[in-house]
Structures are given as structure tokens and as C-alpha cells.
C-alpha positions as CSV (number, residue, x, y, z in Angstrom):
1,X,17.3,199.5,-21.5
2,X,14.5,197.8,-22.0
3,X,12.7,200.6,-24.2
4,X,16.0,200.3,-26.8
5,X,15.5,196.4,-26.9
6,X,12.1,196.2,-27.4
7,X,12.4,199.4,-30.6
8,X,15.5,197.1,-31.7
9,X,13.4,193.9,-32.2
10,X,10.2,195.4,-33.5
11,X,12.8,197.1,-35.9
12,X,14.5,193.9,-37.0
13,X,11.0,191.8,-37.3
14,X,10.0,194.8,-39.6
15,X,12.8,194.3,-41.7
16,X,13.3,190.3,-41.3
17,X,9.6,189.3,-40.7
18,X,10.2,185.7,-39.8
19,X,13.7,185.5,-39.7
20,X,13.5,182.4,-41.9
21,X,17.1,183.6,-44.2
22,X,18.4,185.5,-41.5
23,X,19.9,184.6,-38.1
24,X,21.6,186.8,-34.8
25,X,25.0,186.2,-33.7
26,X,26.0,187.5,-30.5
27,X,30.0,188.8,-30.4
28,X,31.8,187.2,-27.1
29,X,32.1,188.2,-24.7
30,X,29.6,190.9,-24.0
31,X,27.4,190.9,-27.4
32,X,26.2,188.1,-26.0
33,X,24.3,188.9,-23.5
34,X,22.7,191.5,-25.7
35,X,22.4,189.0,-28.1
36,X,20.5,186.3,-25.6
37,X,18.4,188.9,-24.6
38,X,17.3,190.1,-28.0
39,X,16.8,186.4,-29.1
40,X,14.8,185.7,-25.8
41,X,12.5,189.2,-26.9
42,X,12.2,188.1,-30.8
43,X,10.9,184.4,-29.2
44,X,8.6,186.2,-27.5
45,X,7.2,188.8,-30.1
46,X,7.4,186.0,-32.6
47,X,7.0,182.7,-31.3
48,X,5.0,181.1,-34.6
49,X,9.0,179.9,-36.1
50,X,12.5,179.7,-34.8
51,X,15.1,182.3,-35.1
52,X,18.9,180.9,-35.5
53,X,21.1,182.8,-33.1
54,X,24.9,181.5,-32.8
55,X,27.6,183.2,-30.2
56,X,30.9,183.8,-32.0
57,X,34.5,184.5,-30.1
58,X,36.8,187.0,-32.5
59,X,40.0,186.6,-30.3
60,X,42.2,185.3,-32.7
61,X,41.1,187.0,-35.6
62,X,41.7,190.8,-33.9
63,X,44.9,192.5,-35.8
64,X,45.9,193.0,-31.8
65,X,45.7,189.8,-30.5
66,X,49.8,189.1,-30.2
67,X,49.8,192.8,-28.2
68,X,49.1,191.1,-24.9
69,X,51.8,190.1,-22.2
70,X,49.9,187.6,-21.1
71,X,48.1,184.5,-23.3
72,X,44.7,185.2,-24.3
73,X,41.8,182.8,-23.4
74,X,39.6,182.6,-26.1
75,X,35.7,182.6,-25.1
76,X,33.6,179.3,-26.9
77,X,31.8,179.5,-30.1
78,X,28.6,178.2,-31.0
79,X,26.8,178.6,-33.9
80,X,25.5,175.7,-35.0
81,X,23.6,176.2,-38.1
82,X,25.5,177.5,-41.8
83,X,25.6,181.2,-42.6
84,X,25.9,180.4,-46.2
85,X,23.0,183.0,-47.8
86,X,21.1,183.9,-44.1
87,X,21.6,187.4,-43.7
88,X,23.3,187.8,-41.2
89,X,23.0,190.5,-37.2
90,X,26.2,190.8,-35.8
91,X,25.5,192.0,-32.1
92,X,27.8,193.4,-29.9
93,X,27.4,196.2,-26.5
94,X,29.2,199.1,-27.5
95,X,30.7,200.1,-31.0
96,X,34.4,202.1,-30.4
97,X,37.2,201.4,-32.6
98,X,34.9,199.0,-35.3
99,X,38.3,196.7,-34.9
100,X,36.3,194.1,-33.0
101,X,33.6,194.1,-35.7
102,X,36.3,193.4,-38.5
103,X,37.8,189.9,-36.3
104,X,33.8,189.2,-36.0
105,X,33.5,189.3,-39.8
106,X,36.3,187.4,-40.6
107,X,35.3,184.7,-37.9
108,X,32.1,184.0,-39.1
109,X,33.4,183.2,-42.7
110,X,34.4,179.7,-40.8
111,X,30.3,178.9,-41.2
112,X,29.8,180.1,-44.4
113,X,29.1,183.3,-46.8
114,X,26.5,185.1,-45.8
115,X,24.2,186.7,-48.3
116,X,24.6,190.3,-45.9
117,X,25.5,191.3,-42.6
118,X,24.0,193.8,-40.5
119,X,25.2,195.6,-37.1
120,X,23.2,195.8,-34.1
121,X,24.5,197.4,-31.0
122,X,23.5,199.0,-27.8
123,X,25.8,201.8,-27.9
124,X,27.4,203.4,-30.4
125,X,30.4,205.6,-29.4
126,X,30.1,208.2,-32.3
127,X,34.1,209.2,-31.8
128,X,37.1,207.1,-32.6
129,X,37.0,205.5,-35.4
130,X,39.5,203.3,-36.6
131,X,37.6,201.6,-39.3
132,X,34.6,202.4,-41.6
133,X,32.2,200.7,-39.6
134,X,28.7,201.8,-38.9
135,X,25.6,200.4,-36.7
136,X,22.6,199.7,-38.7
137,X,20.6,199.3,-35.4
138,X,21.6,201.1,-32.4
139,X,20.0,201.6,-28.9
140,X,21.8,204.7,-28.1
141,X,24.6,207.1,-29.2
142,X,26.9,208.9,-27.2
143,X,29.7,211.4,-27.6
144,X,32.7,210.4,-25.5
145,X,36.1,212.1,-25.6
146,X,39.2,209.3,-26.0
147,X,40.0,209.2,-22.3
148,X,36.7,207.9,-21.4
149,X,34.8,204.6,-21.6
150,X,31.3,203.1,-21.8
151,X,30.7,200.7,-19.0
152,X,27.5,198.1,-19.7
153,X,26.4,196.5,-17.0
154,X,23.8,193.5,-16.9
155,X,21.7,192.2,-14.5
156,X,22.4,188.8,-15.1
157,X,26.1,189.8,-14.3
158,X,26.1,192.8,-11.7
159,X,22.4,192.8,-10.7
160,X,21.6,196.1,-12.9
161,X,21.1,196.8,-16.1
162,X,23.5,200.2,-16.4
163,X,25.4,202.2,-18.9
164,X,28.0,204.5,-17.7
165,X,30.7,206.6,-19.0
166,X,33.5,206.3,-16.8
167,X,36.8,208.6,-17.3
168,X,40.0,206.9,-17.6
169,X,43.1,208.1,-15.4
170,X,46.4,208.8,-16.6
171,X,44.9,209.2,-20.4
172,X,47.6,210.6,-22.4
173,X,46.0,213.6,-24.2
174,X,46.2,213.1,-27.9
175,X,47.5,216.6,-29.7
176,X,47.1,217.4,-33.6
């Protein structure tokens, strides 16, 4: 893990040198913890300015937030600096569906329109789809099949940084 996050941040200090227009914003619940540990790494490789980095909760801007039987608590927010022209790294754990990347986009527009966005992620599931979405920076890609899940542990949360794909039981199997 640590090999993908240090290729990630030399690869974004290539293409934002200073960061002076651009910011990260980590995706709650899980992006952030990428997203602190990228910042903390950037800091560290680049400690001559300060990069912005915000955390931003999406869970009432999903198109399946009114799906669940049971109320949805919403993680905090806090970005507190205007994305109006910075360019913008939304950073997340895994890429799937691209669904939770389209609430991100439209909850940011709360602080402002950026000049671009950007994808970072640490694992891109290259199967299923739902929306045209793409990683600009990605740690690592993996094939999965639709009844199996990426897992990404942390250490900060479960002592171990870990990615597993886990198979899902009673998966209906998807024909045609």
C-alpha cells in the first residue's frame, strides 16, 4: 500500500507542483482516510506551502439514498476553503458503480465551481459500471465478477493495511 501512495503523490506533485490552484477532497466515509494519508505524504514530500484538503459526505446527494429501510446518518463535511477555480482531487477507496462519484460531484458544487476535477482512487474495480466514470490516478486495478467485493482495510481502523476481494453469498447470478 504504501508503494501505490507514494507513485500517487509523486504523480499528482508532477502534475500540480505546488498545489497552489488545486486542493484534495477526501469522499466520506472511507476516501478519507485515503485522502488524510495522501495529504499527510504531499506535507511531507512538499512541505515549502500548504495543500487545501477538505472531507466531503455525498449521502444525500446519491440517486439511492431513499432506498434504505432505515434513516441514513450522514457523515460531517469539512471543507473549509472555496473550490471556485482550484482544480479540484476527488479521493475515494475503491471505484464500482461511479454512482458515489456523481453525489460527490454534485456536493461539492455547495463550495463553489471548480476549474476541473480529477479522480484519485486506490482501487479501481474495472467491471460494473453504471456511469461513465473513470480514475485519472489509481493505485491498483482489479477484475472482480458482480458477486464479489473489495474490502480495504486500514490500520488506523483494523490495525492492517489490506485489500481483499471477498465473495458475496446468495448473489443472484445476472443472465443476458
Amino acid at each position: 500500500m504504501e508503494i501505490m501512495l507514494l507513485r500517487m503523490a509523486h504523480q499528482l506533485l508532477e502534475n500540480y507542483q505546488d498545489f497552489s490552484d488545486a486542493c484534495l477532497l477526501g469522499i466520506q466515509p472511507r476516501g478519507v482516510l485515503l485522502g488524510r494519508r495522501l495529504h499527510a505524504l504531499l506535507t511531507r514530500l512538499s512541505p515549502h506551502k500548504p495543500i487545501d484538503y477538505g472531507e466531503l459526505d455525498v449521502t444525500f446527494h446519491r440517486d439511492d439514498f431513499r432506498r434504505y429501510e432505515h434513516p441514513l446518518v450522514p457523515n460531517s463535511t469539512h471543507v473549509d476553503f472555496i473550490l471556485e477555480g482550484k482544480r479540484v482531487v476527488l479521493v475515494d477507496d475503491v471505484l464500482y458503480t461511479g454512482r458515489t462519484i456523481r453525489a460527490a460531484l454534485d456536493a461539492m458544487l455547495a463550495f463553489g465551481r471548480p476549474q476541473a476535477v480529477e479522480l484519485l482512487v486506490l482501487v479501481d474495480r474495472n467491471h460494473m459500471r453504471h456511469l461513465p466514470i473513470e480514475a485519472h490516478y489509481r493505485g491498483i486495478s482489479i477484475d472482480t465478477l458482480h458477486n464479489e467485493r473489495v474490502r480495504v482495510e486500514w490500520e488506523e481502523q483494523q490495525g492492517q493495511d489490506l485489500i481483499c476481494i471477498e465473495e458475496l453469498e446468495n448473489t443472484p447470478s445476472h443472465a443476458g
